[in-house]
N, C-alpha and C positions, 0 to 999 in steps of 0.2 A: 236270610233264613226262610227257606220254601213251607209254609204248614200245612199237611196234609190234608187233602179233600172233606175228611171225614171228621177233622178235629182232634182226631187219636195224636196224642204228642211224645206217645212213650217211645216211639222211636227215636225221635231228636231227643228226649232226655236220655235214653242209653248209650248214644253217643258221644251227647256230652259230658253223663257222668264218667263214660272208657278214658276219655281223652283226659278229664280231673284226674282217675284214678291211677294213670300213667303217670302224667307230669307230677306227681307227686311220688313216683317211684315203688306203682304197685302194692300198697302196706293189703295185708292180708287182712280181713274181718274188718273192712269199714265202711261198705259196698253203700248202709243206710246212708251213712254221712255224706258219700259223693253222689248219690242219688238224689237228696234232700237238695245240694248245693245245687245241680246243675236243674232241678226244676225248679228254684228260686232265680237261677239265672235267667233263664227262660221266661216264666213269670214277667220278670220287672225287663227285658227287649220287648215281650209283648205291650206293658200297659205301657211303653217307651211310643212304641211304633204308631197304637191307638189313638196316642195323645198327639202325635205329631200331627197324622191323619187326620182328626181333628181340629188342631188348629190351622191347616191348610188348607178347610173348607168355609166359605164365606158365606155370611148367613144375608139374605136378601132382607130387608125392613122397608 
């Protein structure tokens, strides 16, 4: 997942909530719900990613 220059994420959450909102077969009025989800999703690959990056790095003593 590429994140944007600028840090703005609402693009990658719009697509990921489209793609929930889909696979779930489109239900009408729950736009909050797959929005919520897919920036939870997002969320926790970031502190995922963070964490890895972090412990990939070696600390000199």
């Amino acid at each position: 997942m590429q994140e944007p220059s600028d840090g703005d994420l609402t693009p990658i959450v719009r697509e990921r909530a489209y793609f929930l909102w889909e696979e779930a077969g489109r239900p009408y009025g729950r736009e909050f719900e797959f929005w919520a989800r897919a920036s939870g999703e997002i969320e926790t690959d970031r502190r995922a990613a963070a964490e890895r990056h972090q412990a990939g790095r070696s600390v000199a003593r």
